[in-house]
C-alpha positions as a printed NumPy array, in Angstrom:
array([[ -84.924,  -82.315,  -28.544],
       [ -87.044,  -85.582,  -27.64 ],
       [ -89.223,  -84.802,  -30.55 ],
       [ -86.192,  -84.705,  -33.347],
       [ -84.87 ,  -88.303,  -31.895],
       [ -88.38 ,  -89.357,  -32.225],
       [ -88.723,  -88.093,  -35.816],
       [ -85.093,  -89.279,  -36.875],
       [ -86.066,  -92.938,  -35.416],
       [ -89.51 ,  -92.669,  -37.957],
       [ -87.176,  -91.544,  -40.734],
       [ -85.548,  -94.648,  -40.586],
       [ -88.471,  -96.836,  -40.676],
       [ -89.691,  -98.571,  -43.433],
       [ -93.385,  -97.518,  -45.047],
       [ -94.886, -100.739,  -43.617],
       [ -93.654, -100.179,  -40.369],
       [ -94.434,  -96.831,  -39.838],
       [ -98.202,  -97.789,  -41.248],
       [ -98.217, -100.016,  -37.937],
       [ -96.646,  -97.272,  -35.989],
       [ -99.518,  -94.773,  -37.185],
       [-102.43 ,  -97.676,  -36.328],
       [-100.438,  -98.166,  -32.833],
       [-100.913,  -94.529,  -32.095],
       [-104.162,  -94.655,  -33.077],
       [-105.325,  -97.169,  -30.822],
       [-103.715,  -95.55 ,  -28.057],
       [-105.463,  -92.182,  -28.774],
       [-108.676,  -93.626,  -28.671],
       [-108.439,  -95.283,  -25.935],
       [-106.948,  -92.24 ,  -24.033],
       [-110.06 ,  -90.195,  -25.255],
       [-112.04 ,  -93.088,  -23.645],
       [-110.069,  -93.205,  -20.657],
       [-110.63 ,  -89.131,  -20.49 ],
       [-114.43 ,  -89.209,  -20.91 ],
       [-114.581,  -91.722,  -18.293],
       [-112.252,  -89.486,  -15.674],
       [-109.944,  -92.318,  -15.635],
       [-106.825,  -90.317,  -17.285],
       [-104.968,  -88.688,  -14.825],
       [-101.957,  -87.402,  -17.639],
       [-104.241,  -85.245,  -20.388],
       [-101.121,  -83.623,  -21.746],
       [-100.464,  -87.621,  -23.59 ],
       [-103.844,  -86.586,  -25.856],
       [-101.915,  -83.797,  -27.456],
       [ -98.761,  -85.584,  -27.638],
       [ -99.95 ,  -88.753,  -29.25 ],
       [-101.832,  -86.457,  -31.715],
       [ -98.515,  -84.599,  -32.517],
       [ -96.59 ,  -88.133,  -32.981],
       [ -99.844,  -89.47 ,  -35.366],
       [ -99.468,  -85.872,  -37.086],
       [ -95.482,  -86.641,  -37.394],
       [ -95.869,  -90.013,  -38.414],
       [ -98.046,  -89.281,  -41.188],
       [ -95.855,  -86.226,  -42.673],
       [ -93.153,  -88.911,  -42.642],
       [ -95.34 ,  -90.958,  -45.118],
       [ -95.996,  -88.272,  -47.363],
       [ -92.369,  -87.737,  -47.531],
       [ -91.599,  -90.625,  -48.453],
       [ -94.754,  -91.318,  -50.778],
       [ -93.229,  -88.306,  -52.871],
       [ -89.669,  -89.381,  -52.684],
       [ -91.038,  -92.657,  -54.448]])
């Protein structure tokens, strides 16, 4: 349920804004994977769930890339 308020809330973003959204996650990805290689992460379960949300963000691009 968390996931289809999360994807409804990217549906209504704009292209621009969800390109900031997908460099956001990014960032935070990378510096979990950082944060895991140097056993400072204590949640490792927020690796695969940023990687879903960049994965969601960027199916919401392509959507609306071929809506355009």
């Amino acid at each position: 349920m968390k996931a289809n308020k999360y994807l409804e809330e990217l549906k209504a973003k704009t292209a621009a804004e969800l390109n900031e959204e997908l460099v956001a996650a990014k960032k935070e990805l990378f510096n979990l994977r950082f944060q895991n290689a140097t056993n400072q992460l204590d949640n490792t379960s927020r690796i695969k769930e940023v990687r879903r949300n960049i994965a969601r963000i960027q199916t919401v691009i392509a959507e609306k890339a071929r809506l355009a």
